[in-house]
C-alpha positions in Angstrom: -9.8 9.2 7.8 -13.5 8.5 8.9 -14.9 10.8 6.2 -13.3 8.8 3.6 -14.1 5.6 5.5 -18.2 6.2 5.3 -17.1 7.5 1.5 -16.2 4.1 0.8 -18.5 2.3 2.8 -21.3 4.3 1.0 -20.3 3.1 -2.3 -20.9 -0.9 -1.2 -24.1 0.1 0.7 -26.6 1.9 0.1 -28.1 3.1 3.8 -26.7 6.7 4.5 -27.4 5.6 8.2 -24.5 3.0 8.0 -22.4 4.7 5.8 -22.3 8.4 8.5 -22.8 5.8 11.3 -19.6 3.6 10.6 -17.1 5.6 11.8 -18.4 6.8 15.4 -19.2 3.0 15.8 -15.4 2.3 15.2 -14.4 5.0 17.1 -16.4 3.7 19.9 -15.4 0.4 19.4 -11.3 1.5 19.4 -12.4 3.6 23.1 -13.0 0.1 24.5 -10.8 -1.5 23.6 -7.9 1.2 24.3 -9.6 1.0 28.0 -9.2 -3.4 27.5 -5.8 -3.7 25.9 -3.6 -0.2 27.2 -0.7 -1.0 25.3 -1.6 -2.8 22.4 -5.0 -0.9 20.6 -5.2 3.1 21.2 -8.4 5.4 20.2 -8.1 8.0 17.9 -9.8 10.6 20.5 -7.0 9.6 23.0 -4.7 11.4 20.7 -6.4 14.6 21.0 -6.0 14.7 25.1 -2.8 16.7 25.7 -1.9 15.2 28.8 -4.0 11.8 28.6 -2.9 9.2 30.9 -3.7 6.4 28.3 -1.2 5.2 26.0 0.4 7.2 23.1 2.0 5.1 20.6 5.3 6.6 18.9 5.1 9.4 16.3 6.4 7.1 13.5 4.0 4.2 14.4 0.7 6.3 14.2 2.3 8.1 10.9 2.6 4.4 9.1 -1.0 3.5 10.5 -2.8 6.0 9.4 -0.9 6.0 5.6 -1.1 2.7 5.8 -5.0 2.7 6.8 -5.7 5.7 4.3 -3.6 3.8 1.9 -6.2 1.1 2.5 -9.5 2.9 2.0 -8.5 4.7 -1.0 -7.7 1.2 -2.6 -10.7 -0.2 -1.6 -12.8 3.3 -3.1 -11.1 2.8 -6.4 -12.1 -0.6 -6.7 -15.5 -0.1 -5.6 -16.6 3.2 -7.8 -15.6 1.5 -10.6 -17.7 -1.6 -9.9 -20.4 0.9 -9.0 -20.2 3.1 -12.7 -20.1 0.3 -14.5 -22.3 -1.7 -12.9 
């Protein structure tokens, strides 16, 4: 999901730094505020602890976020590369 995140990002800007940097910045970002707000925002590299103490949202929630955020992206890519080839 962050691969096709800096994909899009790269196609409205044209820094590779952003583009590759955008998604350890968001990941970063969701760490604190996991650590701020336990139940209501979790990080992605939460999920990956077996036996983390933070909270792990349901099965079926994470499933609709991440369609739903890949959803999104891809959207937002098709829209963009065709600004960007015709442009």
């Amino acid at each position: 999901m962050f691969g096709l995140l800096s994909a899009v990002v790269s196609l409205f800007v044209d820094n590779r730094f952003i583009a590759l940097g955008l998604g350890f910045t968001l990941t970063m970002m969701l760490n604190v505020l996991s650590n701020a707000m336990p139940h209501v925002a979790f990080s992605p590299v939460l999920l990956c602890i077996g036996c983390s103490p933070a909270y792990i949202p349901t099965f079926s929630a994470t499933i609709t976020g991440f369609v739903i955020a890949i959803g999104g992206l891809s959207a937002l890519g098709s829209i963009a590369g065709r600004r960007r080839v015709y442009v």
